[in-house]
matplotlib code that plots the C-alpha trace (Angstrom):
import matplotlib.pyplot as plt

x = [58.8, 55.7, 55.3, 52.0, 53.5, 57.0, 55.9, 58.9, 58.0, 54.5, 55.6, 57.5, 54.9, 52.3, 55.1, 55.3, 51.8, 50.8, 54.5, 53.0, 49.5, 50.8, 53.3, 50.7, 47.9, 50.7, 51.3, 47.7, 45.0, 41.9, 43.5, 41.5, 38.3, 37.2, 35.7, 33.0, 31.3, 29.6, 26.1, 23.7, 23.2, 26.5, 29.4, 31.6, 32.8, 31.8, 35.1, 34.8, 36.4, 40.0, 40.7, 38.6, 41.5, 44.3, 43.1, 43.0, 46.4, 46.7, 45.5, 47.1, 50.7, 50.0, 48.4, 51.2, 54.2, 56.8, 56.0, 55.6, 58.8, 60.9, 59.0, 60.7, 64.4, 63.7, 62.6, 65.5, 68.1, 66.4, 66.7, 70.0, 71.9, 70.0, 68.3]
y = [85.1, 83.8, 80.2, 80.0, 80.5, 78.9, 74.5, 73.7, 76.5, 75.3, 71.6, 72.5, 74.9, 72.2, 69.3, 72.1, 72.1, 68.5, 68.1, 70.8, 70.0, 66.5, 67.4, 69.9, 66.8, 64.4, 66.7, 68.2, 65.2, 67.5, 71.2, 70.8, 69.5, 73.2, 72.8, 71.0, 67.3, 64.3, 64.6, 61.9, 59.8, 61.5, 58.6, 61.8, 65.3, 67.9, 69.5, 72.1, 75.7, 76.0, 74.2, 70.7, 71.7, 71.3, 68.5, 66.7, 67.8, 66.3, 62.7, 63.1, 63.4, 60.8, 58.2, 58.5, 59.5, 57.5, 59.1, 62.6, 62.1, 60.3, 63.7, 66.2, 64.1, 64.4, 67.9, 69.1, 68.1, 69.6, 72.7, 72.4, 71.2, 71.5, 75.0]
z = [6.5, 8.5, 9.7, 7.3, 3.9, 4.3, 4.6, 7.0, 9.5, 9.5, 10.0, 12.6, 14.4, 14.5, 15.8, 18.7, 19.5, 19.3, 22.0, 24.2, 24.3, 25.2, 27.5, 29.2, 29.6, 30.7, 33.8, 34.6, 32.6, 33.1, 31.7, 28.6, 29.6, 30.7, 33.6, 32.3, 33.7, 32.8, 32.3, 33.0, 29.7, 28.1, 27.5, 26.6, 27.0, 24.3, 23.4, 21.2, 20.7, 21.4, 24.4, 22.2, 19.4, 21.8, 23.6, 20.0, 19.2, 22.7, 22.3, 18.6, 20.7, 23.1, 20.6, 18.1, 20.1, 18.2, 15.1, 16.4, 17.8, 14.8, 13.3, 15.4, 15.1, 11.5, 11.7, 14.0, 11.4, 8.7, 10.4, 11.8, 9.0, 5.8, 6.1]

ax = plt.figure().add_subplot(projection="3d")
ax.plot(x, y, z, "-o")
ax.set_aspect("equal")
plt.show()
């Protein structure tokens, strides 16, 4: 079955993302900001597209790490032992 219709794949497909996308800025800060630079008068990058989604998944990993990872305990034993 496909991660979109089953809930507890899905949960556990976006958990992966926001950890990667955190992991991935934690070791290189600038890989999502595409390249792009402060413009005079600007007081912040324009993400947008896909690399503005993963940088938010980004900041949503590094802002609320404890919970993302009580999330992924929590999600590991539901797999391990309950599915």
């Amino acid at each position: 079955m496909s991660a979109i219709f089953d809930f507890s794949s899905l949960l556990t497909v976006i958990l992966l993302v926001i950890c990667t996308c955190a992991y991935l800025r934690d070791m290189r800060p600038t890989i999502f900001d595409g390249g792009q630079t402060m413009q005079p008068g600007d007081t912040r990058l324009k993400r947008t597209g896909v690399t503005g989604f993963f940088w938010k998944m980004s900041r949503i990993g590094e802002r609320l790490s404890p919970y993302v990872g009580a999330s992924c305990a929590i999600m590991a034993i539901h797999l391990l032992f309950l599915k």
